[in-house]
C-alpha positions in Angstrom: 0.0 0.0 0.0 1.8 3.5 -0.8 1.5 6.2 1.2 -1.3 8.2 -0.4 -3.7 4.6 -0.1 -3.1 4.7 3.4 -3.6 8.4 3.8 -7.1 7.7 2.0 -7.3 4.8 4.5 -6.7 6.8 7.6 -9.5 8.9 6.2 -11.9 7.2 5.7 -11.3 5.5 9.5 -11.7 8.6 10.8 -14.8 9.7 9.3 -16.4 6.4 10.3 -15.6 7.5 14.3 -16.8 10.5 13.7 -20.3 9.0 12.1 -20.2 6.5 15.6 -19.1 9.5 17.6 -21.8 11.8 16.6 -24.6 9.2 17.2 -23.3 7.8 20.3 -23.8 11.2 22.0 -27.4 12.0 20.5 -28.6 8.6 21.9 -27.4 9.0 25.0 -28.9 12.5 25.0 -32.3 11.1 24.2 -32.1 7.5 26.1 -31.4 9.9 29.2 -34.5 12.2 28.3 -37.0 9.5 27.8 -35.1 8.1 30.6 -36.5 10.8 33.1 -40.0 11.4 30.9 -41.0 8.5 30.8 -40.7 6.6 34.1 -38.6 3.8 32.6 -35.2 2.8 34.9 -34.2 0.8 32.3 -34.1 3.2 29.2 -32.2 5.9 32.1 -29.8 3.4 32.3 -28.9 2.3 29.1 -28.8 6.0 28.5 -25.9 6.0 31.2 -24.3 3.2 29.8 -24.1 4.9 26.4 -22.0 7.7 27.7 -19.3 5.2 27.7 -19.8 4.7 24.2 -18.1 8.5 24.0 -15.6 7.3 25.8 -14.7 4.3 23.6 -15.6 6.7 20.2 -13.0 9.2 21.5 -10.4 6.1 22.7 -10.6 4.8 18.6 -10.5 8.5 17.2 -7.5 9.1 19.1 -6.0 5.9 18.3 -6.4 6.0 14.3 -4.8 9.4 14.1 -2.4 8.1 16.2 -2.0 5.1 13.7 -2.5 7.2 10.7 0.9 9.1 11.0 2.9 6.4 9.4 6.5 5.3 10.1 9.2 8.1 11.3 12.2 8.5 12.8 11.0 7.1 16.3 8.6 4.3 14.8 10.5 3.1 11.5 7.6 0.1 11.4 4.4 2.9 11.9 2.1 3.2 14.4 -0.2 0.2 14.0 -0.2 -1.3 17.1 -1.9 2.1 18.1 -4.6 0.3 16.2 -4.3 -3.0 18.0 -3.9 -1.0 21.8 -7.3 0.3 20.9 -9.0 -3.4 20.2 -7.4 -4.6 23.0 -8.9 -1.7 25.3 -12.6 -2.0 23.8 -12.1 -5.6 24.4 -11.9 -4.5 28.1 -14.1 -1.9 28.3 -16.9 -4.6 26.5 -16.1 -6.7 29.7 -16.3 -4.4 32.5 -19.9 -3.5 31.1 -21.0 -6.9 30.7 -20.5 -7.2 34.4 -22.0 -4.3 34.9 -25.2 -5.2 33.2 -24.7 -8.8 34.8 -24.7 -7.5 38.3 -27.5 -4.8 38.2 -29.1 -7.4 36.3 -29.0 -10.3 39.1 -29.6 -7.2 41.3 -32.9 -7.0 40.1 -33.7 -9.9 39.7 -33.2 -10.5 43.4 -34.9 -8.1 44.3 -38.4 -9.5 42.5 -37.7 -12.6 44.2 -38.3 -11.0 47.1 -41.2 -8.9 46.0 -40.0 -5.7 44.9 -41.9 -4.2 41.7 -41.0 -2.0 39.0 -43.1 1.3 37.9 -44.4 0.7 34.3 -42.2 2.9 31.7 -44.4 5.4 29.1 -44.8 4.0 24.9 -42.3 6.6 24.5 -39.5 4.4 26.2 -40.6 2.1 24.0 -40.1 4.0 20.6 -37.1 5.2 21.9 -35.6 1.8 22.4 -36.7 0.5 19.1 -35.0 4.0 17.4 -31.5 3.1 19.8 -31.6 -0.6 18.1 -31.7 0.0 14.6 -30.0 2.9 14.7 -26.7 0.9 16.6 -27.3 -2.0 14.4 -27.0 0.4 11.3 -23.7 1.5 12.6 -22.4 -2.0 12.7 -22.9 -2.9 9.4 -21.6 0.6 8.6 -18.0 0.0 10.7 -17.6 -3.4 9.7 -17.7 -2.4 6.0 -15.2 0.4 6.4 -13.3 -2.3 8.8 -12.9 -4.8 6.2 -12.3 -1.9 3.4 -9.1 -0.5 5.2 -8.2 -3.5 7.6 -8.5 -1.6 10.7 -8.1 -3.5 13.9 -9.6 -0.7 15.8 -12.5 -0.3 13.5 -13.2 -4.1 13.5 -13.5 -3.5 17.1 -15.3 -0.6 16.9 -18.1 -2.6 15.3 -18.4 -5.3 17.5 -18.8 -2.6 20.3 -22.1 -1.2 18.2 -23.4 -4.6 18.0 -22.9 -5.3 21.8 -24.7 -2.0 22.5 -27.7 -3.0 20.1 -27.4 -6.3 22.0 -28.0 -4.8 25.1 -30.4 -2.1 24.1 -32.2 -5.3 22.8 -32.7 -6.5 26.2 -33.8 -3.3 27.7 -36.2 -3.4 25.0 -37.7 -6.3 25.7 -38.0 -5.4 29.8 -39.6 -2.8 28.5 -42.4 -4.3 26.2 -43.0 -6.9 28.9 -43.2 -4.3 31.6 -45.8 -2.2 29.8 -48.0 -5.7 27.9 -47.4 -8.4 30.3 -47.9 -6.9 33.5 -46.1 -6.4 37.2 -45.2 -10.6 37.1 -43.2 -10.4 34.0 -41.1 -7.4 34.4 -38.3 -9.7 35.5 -37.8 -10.3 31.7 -35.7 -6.9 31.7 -33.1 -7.9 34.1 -33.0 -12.0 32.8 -32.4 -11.1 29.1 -29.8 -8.0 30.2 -27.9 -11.0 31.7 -27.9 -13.6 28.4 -26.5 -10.4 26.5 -23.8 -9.6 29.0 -22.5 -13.2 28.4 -22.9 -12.4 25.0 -20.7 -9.6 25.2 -18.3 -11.1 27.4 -18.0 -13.9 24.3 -17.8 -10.4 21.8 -14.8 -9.1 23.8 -12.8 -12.3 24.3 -13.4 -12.6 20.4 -12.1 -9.4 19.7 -9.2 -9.1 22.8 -7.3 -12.5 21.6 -6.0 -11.4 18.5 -5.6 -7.6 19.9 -3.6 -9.7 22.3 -1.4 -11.9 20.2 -0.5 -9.2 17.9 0.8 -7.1 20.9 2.9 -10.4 21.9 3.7 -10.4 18.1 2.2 -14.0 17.5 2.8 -15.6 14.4 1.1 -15.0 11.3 -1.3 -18.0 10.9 0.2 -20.9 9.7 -2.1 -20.8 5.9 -0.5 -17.5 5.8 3.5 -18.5 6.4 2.8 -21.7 3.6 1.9 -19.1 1.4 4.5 -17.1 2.1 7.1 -19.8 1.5 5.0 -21.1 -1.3 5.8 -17.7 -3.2 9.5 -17.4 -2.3 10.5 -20.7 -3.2 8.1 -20.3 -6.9 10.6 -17.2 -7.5 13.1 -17.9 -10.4 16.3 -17.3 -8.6 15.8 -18.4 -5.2 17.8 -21.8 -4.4 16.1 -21.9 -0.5 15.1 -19.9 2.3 14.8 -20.2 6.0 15.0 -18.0 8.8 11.1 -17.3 8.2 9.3 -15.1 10.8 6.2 -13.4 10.3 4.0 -10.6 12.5 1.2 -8.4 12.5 1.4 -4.7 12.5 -2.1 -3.5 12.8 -3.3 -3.6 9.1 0.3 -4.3 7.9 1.7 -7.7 7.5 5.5 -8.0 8.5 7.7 -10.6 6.6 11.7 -11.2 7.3 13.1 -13.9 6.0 16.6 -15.1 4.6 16.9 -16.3 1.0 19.5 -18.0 -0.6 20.5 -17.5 -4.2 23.4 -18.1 -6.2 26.7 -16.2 -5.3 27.9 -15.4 -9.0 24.9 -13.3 -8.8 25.1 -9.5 -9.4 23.5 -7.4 -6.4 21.0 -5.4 -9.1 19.9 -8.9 -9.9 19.5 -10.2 -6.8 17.5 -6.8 -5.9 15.2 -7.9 -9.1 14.3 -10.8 -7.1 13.3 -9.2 -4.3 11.3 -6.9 -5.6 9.1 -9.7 -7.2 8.9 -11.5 -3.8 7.7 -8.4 -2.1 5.0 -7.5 -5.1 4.0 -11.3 -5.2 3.6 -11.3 -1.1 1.8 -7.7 -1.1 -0.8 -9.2 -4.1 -1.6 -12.3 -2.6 -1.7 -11.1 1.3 -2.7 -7.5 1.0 -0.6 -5.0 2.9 3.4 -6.2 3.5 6.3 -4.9 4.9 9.3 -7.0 3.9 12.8 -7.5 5.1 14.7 -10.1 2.9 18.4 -11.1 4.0 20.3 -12.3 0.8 23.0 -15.0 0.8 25.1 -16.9 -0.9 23.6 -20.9 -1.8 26.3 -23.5 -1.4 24.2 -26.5 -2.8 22.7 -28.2 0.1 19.2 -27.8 1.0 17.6 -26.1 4.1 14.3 -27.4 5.7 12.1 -24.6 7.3 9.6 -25.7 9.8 6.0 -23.8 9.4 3.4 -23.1 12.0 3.6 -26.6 14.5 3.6 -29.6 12.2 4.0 -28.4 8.3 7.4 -28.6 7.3 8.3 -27.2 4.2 11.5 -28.4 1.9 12.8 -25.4 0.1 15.0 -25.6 -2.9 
């Protein structure tokens, strides 16, 4: 990817947190108004939970113009872990509100065990909820399209967070509905269903805090990746073997080093020829790649390189 793609990519990650941003704060605004209007504890408190949703919207702004600076002087390979920093802390922001929800949800619930009741919320808690739903859901789909588009870590995140949140207004939804249709017996649906979606979301953040945390430990790519990768090194014309293979994520950007082998007689503007095509071949087949190939001398014996924890590769 050259620099202006990624300046178009940076963009276009921005605007999207801006989009989230900007309707994060006017349903808080308006859970929090109907909230207090309409006599529904449930819709206040989503409302309140949503304010955190700022929180996280400013954390992934921050962290993709942080990301979007490319490499310097200071960070020669960019700032994408910025990226991954800011998956890893949605990841654990996602889990300190699903216990949240999960205790004031077992909270209430106890507390109708032992006969307290809840006041029956206004239809306009109602229409509010089923406006915070779509509207979250919307902005899922919305992220996770721009995620994909620019391989974002952060944005990837980012849309997981919007589905959790249209998870969880789901369940306040439904509190709500059986609060106001099924009577005083059945408002403990509200706090039940809040705690199946907290274990939902605690599922959403360990899916989404794994990889966040193997990249930071710089985990191997996976292993259908590196086979690939050695695939298309040892197809080059020119290359006799290769070994030394280790591979890592970056945020978005794949990093490749690797020692090749090739014959000695070989002039260095030839041998730069060669890895040129490897690095076009890698950044066509796996996207983004940032390549560091050590060149040396072959002296006719082959080298075996061991891939992921049981392929083993022969190279030439």
């Amino acid at each position: 990817m050259n620099n202006e793609q990624q300046i178009n990519h940076n963009r276009e990650e921005k605007r999207c947190t801006v989009v989230g941003m900007t309707c994060d704060v006017c349903l808080s605004a308006l859970k929090i108004g109907t909230g207090i209007v309409g006599h529904s504890s449930a819709i206040l408190a989503d409302g309140i939970h949503s304010i955190s949703d700022t929180v996280t919207d400013a954390l992934v702004y921050t962290m993709v113009r942080l990301s979007g600076k490319g490499p310097d002087q200071r960070y020669r390979y960019g700032r994408g872990k910025y990226e991954t920093l800011a998956a890893f802390l949605i990841s654990i922001i996602l889990v300190v509100v699903a216990l949240g929800l999960m205790i004031e949800g077992a909270r209430d619930v106890w507390e109708a065990i032992n006969g307290g009741s809840l006041e029956r919320p206004h239809d306009i808690a109602l229409a509010v909820g089923i406006i915070a739903v779509v509207v979250k859901e919307g902005l899922y789909h919305y992220t996770r399209l721009k995620g994909r588009k620019t391989g974002s870590s952060a944005l990837k995140a980012y849309a997981w967070h919007h589905r959790a949140d249209a998870l969880s207004t789901a369940a306040t939804l439904l509190g709500v509905a059986g609060a106001m249709f099924l009577g005083e017996p059945w408002r403990v649906l509200d706090p039940l269903a809040a705690i199946a979606v907290s274990v939902l979301i605690l599922v959403l953040a360990y899916r989404m805090g794994k990889p966040a945390v193997e990249e930071l430990l710089e985990v191997s790519l996976p292993t259908d990746e590196q086979n690939r990768i050695a695939a298309i090194v040892t197809a080059t014309p020119g290359v006799k073997a290769f070994h030394n293979l280790r591979t890592r994520r970056n945020g978005s950007l794949r990093v490749v080093d690797i020692h090749i082998k090739m014959d000695g007689e070989m002039s260095v503007a030839q041998s730069h020829d060669i890895t040129r095509e490897i690095e076009r071949q890698l950044n066509e087949a796996l996207g983004e790649v940032m390549t560091n190939i050590h060149v040396e001398p072959y002296h006719g014996h082959n080298h075996c390189e061991k891939v992921g924890n049981n392929t083993t590769i022969e190279s030439k």
